[in-house]
C-alpha positions, 0 to 999 in steps of 0.5 A, spaced: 899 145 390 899 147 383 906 147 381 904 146 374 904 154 374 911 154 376 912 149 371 909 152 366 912 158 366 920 156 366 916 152 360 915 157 357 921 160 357 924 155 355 920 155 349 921 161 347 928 160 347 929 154 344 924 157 338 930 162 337 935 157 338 932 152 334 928 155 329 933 153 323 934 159 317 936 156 310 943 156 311 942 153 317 937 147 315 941 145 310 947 145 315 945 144 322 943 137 324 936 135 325 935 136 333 929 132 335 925 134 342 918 131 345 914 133 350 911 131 356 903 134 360 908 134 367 901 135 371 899 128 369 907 126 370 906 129 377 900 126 379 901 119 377 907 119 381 907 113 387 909 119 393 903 125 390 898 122 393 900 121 399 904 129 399 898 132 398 894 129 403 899 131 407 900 139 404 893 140 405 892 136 412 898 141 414 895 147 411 888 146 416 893 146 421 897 153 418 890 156 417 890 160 424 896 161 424 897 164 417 889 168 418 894 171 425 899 174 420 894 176 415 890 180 421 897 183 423 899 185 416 892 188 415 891 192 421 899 195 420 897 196 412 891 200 415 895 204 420 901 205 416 896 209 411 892 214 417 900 215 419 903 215 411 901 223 410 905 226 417 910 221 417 918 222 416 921 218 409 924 215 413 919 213 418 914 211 412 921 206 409 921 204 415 914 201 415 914 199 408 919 194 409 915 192 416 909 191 410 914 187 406 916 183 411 910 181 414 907 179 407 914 175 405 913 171 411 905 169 409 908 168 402 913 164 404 910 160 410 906 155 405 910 155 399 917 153 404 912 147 406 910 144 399 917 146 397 918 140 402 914 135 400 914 137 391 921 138 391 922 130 392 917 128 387 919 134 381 927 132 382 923 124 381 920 126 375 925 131 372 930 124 373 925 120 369 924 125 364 932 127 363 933 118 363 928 118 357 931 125 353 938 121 354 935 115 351 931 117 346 938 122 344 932 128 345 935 136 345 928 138 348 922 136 352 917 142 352 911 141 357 904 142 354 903 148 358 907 152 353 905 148 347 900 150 343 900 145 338 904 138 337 904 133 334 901 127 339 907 122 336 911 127 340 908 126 347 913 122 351 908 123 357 905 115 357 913 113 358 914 117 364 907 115 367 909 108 366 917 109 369 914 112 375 909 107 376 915 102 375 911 098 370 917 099 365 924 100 364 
C-alpha cells in the first residue's frame, strides 16, 4: 500500500503552489502578514495510525487472494495484446479503435481492482490522519502543512510529526 507516492505528489503540488503564493516580494513582505506553515512525515503519520497494521495485514492477505485472479486478467490482456498487434497491419480503423478500447479496457480493470481495495481499507485512515492534522493546522493557527516528501530542507522545529503521531495513538490531546 505506498500511499506516500500519492501523498507526495498532491504534496508537492501543493508546494509549489504555495512557493508561488507564499514567496513574499518587497513590497509584500513589508505588508503581508507573517503566514507560518509546518510540516508532517505523513508516512510516519500513516503508519503509527492504531487501524494501519491491521489494513495492511488485511490488503496483503487479500491480494494473495486476488493474485489468481488478477495473474487471469493479465493473461487475457497479454494474449489480446499479442493478437491485436498480428491483426493491427490488415485491420480497419475502426476495428483497430475497437481493440485499442478492448486494451484499455482490460488494463483499467487490472489497475483498478487493487487500488478500489486498498482505496477501501486507507481511505478511513488517511480521512483520520488529515482530520488530525487539519485540528493541529487550526490550533496552531498554521496556513500550511507540507509533507516531507515534497520538502528538501526544513527547519525540524517545524516538524509537526511527533504531534500527530501522539494524537493518533490517543496519548495526547
Amino acid at each position: 500500500m505506498d500511499v506516500s507516492r500519492r501523498w507526495a505528489r498532491r504534496a508537492l503540488g501543493v508546494g509549489l503552489l504555495a512557493l508561488a503564493l507564499f514567496a513574499p516580494t518587497r513590497a509584500l513582505a513589508q505588508a503581508a502578514p507573517v503566514q507560518k506553515m509546518a510540516w508532517i512525515n505523513l508516512q510516519t503519520a500513516l503508519h503509527a495510525d492504531p487501524g494501519y497494521a491491521p489494513a495492511e495485514a488485511a490488503y496483503n492477505k487479500e491480494m494473495k487472494g486476488y493474485n489468481d485472479e488478477i495473474d487471469k486478467l493479465q493473461k487475457q490482456f497479454d494474449s489480446t495484446l499479442a493478437a491485436y498487434q498480428q491483426a493491427a497491419v490488415v485491420l480497419s480503423a475502426s476495428a483497430k479503435q475497437a481493440k485499442e478500447t478492448e486494451l484499455r479496457n482490460l488494463q483499467t480493470k487490472l489497475q483498478t481492482k487493487a487500488t478500489q481495495r486498498e482505496r477501501e481499507l486507507v481511505g478511513p485512515i488517511e480521512d483520520r490522519v488529515r482530520a488530525v492534522i487539519d485540528g493541529i493546522r487550526a490550533e496552531k493557527n498554521l496556513s500550511l502543512v507540507f509533507d516531507v516528501g515534497a520538502v528538501i530542507a526544513a527547519d525540524p522545529n517545524l516538524d509537526i510529526t511527533p504531534m500527530v503521531v501522539q494524537r493518533l495513538k490517543g496519548t495526547g490531546q
